[in-house]
C-alpha positions in Angstrom: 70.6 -83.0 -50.3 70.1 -86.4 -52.0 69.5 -85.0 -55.6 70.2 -82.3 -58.1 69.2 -79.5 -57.6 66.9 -79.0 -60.4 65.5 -82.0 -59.0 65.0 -80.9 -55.2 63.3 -77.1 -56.8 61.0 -79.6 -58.2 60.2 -81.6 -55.2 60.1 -78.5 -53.1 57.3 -76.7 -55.3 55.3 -80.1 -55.3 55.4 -80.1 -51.7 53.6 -76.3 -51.4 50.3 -78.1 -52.8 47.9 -78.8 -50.4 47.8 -82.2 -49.1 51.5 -83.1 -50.9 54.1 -84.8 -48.6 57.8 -85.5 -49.3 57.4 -89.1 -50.6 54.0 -87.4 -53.1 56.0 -85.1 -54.3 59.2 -86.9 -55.0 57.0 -88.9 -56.9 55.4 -86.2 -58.7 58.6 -84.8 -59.7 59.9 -87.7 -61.0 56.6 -88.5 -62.9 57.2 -85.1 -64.7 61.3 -86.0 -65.8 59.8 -88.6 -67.2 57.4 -87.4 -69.9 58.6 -85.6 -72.8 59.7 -82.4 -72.9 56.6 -80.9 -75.0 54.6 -82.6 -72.2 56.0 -80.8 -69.5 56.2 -77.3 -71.4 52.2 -78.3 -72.2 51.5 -78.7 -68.3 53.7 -75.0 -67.4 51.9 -73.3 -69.7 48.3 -74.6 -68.5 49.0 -74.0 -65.4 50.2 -69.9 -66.1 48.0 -69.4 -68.3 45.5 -70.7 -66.1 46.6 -68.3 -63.3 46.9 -65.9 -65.7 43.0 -65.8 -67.2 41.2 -66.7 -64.3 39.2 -64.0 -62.7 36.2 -63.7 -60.2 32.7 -63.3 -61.5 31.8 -59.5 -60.4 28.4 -61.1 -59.8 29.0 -64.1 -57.7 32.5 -64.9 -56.8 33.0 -67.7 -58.9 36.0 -68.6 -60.8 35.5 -67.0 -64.2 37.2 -66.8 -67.5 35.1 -63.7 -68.4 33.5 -60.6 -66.6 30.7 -63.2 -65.4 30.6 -66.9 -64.7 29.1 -69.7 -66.6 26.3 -69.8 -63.9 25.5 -65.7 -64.1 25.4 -66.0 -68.1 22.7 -68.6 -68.3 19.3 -67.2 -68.7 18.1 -70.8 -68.1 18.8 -70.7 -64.8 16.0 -70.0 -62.1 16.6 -66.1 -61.2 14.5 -66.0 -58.3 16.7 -69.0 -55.8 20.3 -68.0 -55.0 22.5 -70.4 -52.9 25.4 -68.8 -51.3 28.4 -71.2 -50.6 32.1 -70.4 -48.9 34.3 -71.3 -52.3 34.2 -71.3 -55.5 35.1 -74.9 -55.1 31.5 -75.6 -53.9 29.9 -74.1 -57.1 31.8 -76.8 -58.8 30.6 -79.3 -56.0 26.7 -78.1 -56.4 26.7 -78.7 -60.2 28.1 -81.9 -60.3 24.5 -82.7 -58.5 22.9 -81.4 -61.7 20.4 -80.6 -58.9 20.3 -77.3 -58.1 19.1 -74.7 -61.2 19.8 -71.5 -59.7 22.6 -68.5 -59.3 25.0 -68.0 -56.7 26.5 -66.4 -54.2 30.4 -67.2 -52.7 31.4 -65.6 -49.4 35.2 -66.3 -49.8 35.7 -68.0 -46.6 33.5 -68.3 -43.2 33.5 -66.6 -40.5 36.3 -67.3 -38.0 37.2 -64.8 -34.9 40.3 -67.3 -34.1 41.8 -66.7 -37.7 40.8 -62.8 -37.3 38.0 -63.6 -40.2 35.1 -61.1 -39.3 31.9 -60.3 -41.9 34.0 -57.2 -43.2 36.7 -59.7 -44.9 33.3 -61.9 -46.4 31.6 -60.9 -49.4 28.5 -60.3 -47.4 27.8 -56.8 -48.2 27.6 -57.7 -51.6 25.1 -60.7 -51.1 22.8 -57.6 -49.0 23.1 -55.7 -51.9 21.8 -58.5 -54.2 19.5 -59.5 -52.5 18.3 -56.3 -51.3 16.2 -55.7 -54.6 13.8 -57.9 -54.3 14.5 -60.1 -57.3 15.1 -63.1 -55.0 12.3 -65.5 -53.4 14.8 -67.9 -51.4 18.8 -67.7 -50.5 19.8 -71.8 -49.6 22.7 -71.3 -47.0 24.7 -73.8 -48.3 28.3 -73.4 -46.0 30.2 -76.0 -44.7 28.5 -78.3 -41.8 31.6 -77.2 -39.2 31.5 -74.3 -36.5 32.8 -71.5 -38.5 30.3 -72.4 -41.2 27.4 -72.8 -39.0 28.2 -69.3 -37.6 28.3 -68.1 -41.0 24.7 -69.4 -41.9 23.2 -68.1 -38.6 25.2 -64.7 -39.4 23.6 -64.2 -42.7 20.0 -66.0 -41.9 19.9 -63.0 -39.4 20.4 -60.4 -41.5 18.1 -61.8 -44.7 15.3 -62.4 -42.7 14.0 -58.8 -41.9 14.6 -58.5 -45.9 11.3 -61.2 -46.0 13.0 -63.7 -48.3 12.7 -67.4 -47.1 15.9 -68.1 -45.8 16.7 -72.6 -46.0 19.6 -74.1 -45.0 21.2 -77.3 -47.0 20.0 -80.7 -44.8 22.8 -82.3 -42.9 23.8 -85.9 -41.9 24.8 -89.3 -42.8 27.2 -90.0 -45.7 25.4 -92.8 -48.5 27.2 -95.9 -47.8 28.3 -94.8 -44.4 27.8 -96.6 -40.7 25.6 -95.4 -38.1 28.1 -97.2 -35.4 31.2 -94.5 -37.0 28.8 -91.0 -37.2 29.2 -88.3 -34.6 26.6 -87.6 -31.8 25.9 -84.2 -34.0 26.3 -85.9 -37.2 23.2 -88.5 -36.0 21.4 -85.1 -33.8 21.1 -84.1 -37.2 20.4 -86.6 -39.0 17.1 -87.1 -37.0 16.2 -84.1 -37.2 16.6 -83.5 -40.9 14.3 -86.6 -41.4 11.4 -86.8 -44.3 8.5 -88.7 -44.8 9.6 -92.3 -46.5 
């Protein structure tokens, strides 16, 4: 052990957070002994208080401070288009778009039989029972572009379409700025077969 250990507590904790090596999170900790104490106590306190107040929407799944999300409590938004996403993480993704204008729906995960996630640990019953009322005239699959999301989307596209909602699925392929030479075979499949009039 090269340091006190106060010190090494510190590094160890940065180092749970996701994508934080050692040399991140010695850097971190050191970051933090150096601000002032009222900073620090500041930066605790967010982050308890933080674990403390946040809650999932009963409607969607989103991260909420309240009963219901910022999302579910605006009447502005269009009631009849619900996207359904994997994380509440790609709400937050969605609205920096300032594109799409209605509610959601998040799954909590994807389904994944190697990681012993089946439909029963999704929130997929409760997107049936949403949508099951009629109130809805399109659900926008919008899960990740990877295996276990695809599954997902072809999961729940089979069980919405006896319902007779119009079923869509976000449009997949080439990054803005990126290189055709450096995309995947399915990346370009895609791509081509996503394409619009110019």
């Amino acid at each position: 052990m090269f340091y006190p250990e106060p010190i090494a507590r510190v590094i160890e904790a940065f180092q749970k957070l996701p994508g934080v090596g050692p040399k991140t999170a010695q850097r971190l900790a050191f970051f933090v002994l150096s601000l002032p104490r009222e900073e620090v106590v500041a930066m605790a306190r967010a982050m308890v208080n933080a674990r403390d107040k946040t809650r999932y929407c009963q409607s969607c799944g989103n991260f909420s401070d309240a009963e219901t999300c910022f999302v579910c409590r605006d009447s502005r938004r269009d009631q009849s288009l619900l996207c359904v996403v994997q994380d509440p993480r790609d709400v937050l993704a969605l609205e920096r778009t300032r594109e799409f204008k209605g509610l959601y729906h998040v799954l909590g995960g994807a389904i994944s039989p190697i990681d012993g996630v089946g439909p029963d640990q999704l929130r997929i019953r409760e997107l049936l029972a949403r949508t099951g009322g009629g109130s809805f005239r399109e659900v926008v699959l919008a899960t990740n572009p990877n295996v276990e999301g695809e599954a997902t989307a072809l999961y729940i596209a089979r069980i919405l379409k006896p319902l007779g909602l119009r079923v869509t699925r976000i449009a997949h392929g080439l990054p803005v700025g990126g290189d055709l030479e450096y995309a995947d075979e399915v990346t370009l499949s895609r791509a081509m077969e996503g394409r619009r009039e110019f």
